[in-house]
C-alpha positions in Angstrom: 248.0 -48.5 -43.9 249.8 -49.7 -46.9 252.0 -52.1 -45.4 255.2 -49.2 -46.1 256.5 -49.8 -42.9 258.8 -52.4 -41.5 259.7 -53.0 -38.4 263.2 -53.4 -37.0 262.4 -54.9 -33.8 259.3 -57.1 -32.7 255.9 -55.9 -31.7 252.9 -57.6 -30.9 249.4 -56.1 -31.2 246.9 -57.5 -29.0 243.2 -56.8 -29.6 240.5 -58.3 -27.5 237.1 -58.6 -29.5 233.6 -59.9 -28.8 231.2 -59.3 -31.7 233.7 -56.8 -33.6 232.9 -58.0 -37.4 232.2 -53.8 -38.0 235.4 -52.7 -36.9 238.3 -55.9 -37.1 238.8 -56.0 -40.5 239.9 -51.9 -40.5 241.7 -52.3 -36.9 243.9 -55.5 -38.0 244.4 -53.5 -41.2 246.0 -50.5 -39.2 248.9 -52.5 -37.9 249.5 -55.1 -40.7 252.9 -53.9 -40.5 253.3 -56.1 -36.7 255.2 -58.7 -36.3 252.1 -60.6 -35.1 248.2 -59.5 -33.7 247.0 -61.9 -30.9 243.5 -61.3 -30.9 241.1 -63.1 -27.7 237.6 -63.5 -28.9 235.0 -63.7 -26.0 231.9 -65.5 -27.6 231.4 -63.5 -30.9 228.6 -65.0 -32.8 229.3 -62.7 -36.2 232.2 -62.6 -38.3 234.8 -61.4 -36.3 237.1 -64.7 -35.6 236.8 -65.5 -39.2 237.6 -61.9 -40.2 240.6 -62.3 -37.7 241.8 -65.4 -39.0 241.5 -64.4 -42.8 243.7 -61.7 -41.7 246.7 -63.9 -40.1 245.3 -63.1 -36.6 246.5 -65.5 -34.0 242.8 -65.7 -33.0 242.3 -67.5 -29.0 238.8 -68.2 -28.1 237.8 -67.4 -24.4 235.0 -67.9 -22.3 234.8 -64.1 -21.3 235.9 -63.3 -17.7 236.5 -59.6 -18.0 239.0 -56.8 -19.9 241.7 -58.2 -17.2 241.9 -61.6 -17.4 241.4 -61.4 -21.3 244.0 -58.9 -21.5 246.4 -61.0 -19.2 245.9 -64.4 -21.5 246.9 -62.4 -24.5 249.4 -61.0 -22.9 250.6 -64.8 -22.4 250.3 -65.5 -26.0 252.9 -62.3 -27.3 256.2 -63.3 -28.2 256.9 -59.7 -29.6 259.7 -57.5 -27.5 257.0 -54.6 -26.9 253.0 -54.6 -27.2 250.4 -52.3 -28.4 247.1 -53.1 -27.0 244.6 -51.2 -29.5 240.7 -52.0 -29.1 239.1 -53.3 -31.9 237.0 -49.9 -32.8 240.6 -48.0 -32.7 243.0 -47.7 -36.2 247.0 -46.7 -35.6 247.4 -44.3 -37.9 250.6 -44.0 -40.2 252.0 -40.9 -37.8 251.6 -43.4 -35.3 253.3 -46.5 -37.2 256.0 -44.1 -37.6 256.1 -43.4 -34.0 256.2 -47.0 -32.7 258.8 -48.2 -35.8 261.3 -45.1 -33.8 260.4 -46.4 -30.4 260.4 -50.5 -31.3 263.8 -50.6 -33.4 266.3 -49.3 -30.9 267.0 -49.4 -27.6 265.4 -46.3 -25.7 266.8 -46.1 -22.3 264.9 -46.6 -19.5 261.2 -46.3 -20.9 259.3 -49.1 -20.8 255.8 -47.9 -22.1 254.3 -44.7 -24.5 251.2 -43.6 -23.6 249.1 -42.5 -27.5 247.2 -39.6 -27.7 243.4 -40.7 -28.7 241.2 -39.1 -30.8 237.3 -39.5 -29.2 234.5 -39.8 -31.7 231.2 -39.5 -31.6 228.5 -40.0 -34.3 231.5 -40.3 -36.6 233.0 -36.9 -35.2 236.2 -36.0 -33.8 235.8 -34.3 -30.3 238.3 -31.7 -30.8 237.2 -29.8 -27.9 236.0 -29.7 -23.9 238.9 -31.2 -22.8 238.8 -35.0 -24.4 241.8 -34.1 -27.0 244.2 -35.5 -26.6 243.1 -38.4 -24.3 246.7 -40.2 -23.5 246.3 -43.8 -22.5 248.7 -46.2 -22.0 249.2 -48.4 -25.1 252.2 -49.3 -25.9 255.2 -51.2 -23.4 257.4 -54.1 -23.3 256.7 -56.9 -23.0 258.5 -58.2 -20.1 
């Protein structure tokens, strides 16, 4: 992501992270266009939070009590109008950037969350087949 996009209304982009120094630096890249990344670090002992923080994160460090409770403290911490909740091995592509900037800069009656279509990879290789394309999850939704 080149930074090209800007958004007209505010999102937040929570990742939660526990040993992630492989993957944070390419995630937080792939939404530098946010109006903020709260990132909730359960006990990493590489690089990660200082990746994070390098990066403008707003990095919170948590003892870790589980995807929920991490999830619901960053949650907490957004000030953004709508959230995407990406984990830290996931990228949001441009198409996607493109997507949310549609979605997050107008008001689009009565939806209150987009669920992404995920791309599954193995061994560094897209699962195109067998029924795991396209794996829609829930990822993006407002906020209050």
């Amino acid at each position: 992501m080149t930074g090209a996009w800007q958004l007209l209304g505010s999102l937040s982009v929570i990742v939660i992270t526990k040993n992630e120094e492989r993957n944070i630096r390419e995630c937080l890249k792939s939404v530098s266009w946010a109006s903020e990344v709260v990132l909730v670090d359960g006990g990493s002992i590489d690089k990660t939070v200082d990746i994070a923080r390098s990066m403008g994160a707003k990095v919170h460090l948590r003892p870790w009590e589980g995807y929920g409770a991490a999830k619901n403290f960053a949650l907490s911490q957004c000030t953004g109008a709508w959230v995407l909740w990406l984990d830290a091995d996931e990228r949001a592509t441009d198409s996607l950037a493109g997507e949310i900037q549609s979605v997050v800069g107008k008001e689009v009656g009565g939806f209150s969350g987009y669920e992404v279509a995920r791309r599954a990879y193995f061994l560094n290789r897209w699962i195109r087949h067998c029924g795991w394309y396209p794996g829609y999850v829930l990822r993006l939704f407002k906020r209050e």
